[in-house]
C-alpha positions as CSV (number, residue, x, y, z in Angstrom):
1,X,0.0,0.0,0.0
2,X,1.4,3.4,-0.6
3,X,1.6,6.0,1.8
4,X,-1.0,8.2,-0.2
5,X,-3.6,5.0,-0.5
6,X,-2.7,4.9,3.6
7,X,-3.4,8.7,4.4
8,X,-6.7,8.3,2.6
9,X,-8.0,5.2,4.3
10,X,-7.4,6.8,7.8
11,X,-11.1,8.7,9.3
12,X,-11.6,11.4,7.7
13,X,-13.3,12.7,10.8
14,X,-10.3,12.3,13.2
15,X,-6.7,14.6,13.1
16,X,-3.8,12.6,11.9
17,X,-0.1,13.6,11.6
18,X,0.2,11.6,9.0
19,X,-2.8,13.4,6.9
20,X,-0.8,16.6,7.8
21,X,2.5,15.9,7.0
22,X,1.3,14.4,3.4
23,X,-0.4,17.3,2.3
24,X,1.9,20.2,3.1
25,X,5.2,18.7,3.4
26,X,6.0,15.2,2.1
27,X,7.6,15.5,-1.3
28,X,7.2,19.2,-1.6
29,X,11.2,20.9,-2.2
30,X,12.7,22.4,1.0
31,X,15.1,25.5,0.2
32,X,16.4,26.6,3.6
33,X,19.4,24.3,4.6
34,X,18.2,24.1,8.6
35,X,14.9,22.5,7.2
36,X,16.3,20.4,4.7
37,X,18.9,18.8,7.4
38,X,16.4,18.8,9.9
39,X,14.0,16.3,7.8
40,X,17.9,14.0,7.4
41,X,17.6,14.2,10.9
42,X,13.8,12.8,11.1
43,X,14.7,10.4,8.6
44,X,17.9,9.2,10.4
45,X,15.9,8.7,13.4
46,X,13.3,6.7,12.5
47,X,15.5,4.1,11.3
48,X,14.3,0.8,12.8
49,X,11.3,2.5,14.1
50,X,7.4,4.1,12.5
51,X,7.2,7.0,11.2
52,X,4.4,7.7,13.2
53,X,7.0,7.1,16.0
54,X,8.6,10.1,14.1
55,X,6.1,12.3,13.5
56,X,4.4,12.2,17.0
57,X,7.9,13.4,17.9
58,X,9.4,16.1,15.6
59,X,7.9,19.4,17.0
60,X,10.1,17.8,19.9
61,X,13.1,17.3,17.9
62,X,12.7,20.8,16.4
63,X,13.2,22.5,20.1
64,X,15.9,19.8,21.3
65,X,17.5,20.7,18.2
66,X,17.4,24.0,18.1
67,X,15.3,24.3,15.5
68,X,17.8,22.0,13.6
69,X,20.2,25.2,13.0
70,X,23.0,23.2,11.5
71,X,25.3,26.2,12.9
72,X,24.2,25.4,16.6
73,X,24.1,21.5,16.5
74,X,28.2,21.7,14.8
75,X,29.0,23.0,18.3
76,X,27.3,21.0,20.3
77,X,29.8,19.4,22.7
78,X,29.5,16.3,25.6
79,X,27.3,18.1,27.4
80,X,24.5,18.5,24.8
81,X,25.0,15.3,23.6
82,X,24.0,14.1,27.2
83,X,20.6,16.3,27.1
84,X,19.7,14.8,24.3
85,X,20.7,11.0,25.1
86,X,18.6,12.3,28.7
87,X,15.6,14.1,26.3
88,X,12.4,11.1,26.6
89,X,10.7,14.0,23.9
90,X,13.2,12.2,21.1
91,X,14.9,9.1,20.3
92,X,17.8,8.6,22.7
93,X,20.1,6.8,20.7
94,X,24.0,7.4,20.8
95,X,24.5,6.7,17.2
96,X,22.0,8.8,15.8
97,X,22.4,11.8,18.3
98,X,26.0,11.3,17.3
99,X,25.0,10.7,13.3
100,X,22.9,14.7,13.7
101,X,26.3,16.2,15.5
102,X,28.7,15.2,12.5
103,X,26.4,15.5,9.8
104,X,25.7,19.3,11.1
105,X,29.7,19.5,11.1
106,X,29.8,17.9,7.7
107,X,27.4,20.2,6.2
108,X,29.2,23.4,7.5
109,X,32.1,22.4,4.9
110,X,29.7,21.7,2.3
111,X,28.6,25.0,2.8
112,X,31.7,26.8,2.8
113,X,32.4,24.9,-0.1
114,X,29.3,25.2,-2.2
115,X,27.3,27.9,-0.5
116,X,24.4,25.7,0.8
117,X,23.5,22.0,1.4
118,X,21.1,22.4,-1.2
119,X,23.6,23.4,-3.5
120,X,25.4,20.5,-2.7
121,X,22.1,18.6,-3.3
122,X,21.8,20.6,-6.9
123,X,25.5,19.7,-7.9
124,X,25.0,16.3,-8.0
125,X,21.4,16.0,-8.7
126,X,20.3,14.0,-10.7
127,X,21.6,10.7,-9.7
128,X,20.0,7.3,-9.5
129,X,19.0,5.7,-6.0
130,X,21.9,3.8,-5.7
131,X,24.6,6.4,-6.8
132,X,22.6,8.9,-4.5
133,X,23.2,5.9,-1.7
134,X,26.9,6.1,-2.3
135,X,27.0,9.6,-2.1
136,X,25.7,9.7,1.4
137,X,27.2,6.5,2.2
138,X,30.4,8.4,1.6
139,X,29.7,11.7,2.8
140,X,27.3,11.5,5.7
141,X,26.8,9.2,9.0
142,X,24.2,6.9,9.4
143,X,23.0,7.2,5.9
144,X,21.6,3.8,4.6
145,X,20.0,3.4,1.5
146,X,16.4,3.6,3.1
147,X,17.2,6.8,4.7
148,X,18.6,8.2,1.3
149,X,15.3,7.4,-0.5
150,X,13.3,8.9,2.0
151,X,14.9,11.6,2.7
152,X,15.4,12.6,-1.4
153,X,11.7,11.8,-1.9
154,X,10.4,13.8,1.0
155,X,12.7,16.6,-0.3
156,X,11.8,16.4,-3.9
157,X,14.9,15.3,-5.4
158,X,13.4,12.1,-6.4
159,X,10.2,11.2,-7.5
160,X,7.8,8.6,-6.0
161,X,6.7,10.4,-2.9
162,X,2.9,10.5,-4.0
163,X,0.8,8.6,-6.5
164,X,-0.2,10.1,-9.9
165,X,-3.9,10.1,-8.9
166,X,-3.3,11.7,-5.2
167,X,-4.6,15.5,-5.1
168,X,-1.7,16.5,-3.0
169,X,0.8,15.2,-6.6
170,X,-0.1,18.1,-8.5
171,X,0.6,20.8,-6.1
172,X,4.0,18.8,-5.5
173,X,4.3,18.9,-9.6
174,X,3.0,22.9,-9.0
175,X,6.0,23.3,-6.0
176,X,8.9,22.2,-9.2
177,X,10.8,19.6,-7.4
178,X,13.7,18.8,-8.5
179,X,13.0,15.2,-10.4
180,X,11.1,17.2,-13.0
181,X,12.5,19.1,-15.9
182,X,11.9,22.7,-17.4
183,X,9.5,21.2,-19.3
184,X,7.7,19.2,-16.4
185,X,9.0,15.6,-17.2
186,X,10.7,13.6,-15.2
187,X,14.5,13.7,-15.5
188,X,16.6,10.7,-16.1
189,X,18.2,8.9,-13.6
């Protein structure tokens, strides 16, 4: 079942975070750099766990976080890595905490040496799922193939995030994600 034939099976009648997150942000392109590494952080951390797990939880990994301000979490030393192995609003896992420390350090020097992560995410777009996988693999922590997808879809780097006949697609093909061309088909991998 895909996540769009999920989302509209759910009551229509009761609030869902899922029904939220589908229509406004789920495949829709992210152009600020704290946003876009803050959904890699989302993504990172629900490795081996729902996404409902997730999405219950990220207005609470926005404030431990700090608003995922890639600046702040670079500097973080021992002593916010212990708040957040100690903060029950998140996932308290060393790897992962550890995964959102380096990557913030990581992206820094992308920065400085492209201007923004998503310029980073421009240069080598487009790119197939499993050189995309590499990429990360290579660049990033805690960056499994999974993770990659997810994170690329949700962002609009790669296509797949809704289905053709879901209302929310062609707002997503109205937003320009990046998987489409200037003439509105889809690039090759």
């Amino acid at each position: 079942m895909s996540y769009c034939e999920y989302v509209t099976r759910l009551p229509a009648h009761q609030p869902s975070v899922h029904r939220a997150y589908h229509d406004t942000q789920y495949g829709f392109p992210l152009d600020d750099d704290n946003e876009l590494f803050g959904r890699l952080i989302l993504e990172i951390n629900q490795a081996g766990l729902s996404w409902n797990t997730i999405l219950m939880k990220q207005d609470n990994f926005r404030q431990a976080y700090d608003g995922f301000s890639i600046e702040k979490i670079a500097a973080y030393q021992d002593a916010d890595r212990q708040r957040l192995l100690n903060d029950a609003g998140i996932i308290r896992n060393r790897l992962k905490v550890n995964a959102a420390i380096e990557n913030a350090r990581t992206i820094l020097a992308l920065q400085k040496e492209f201007g923004s992560f998503q310029a980073w995410l421009n240069h080598h777009h487009p790119l197939s799922k499993e050189a995309w996988t590499r990429l990360f693999k290579k660049t990033f922590k805690f960056t499994g193939g999974q993770i990659v997808n997810e994170f690329l879809m949700s962002t609009g780097y790669l296509p797949g995030a809704h289905d053709a006949d879901c209302p929310v697609y062609q707002r997503v093909l109205a937003s320009k994600p990046a998987w489409l061309d200037n003439t509105g088909h889809l690039l090759p991998e």
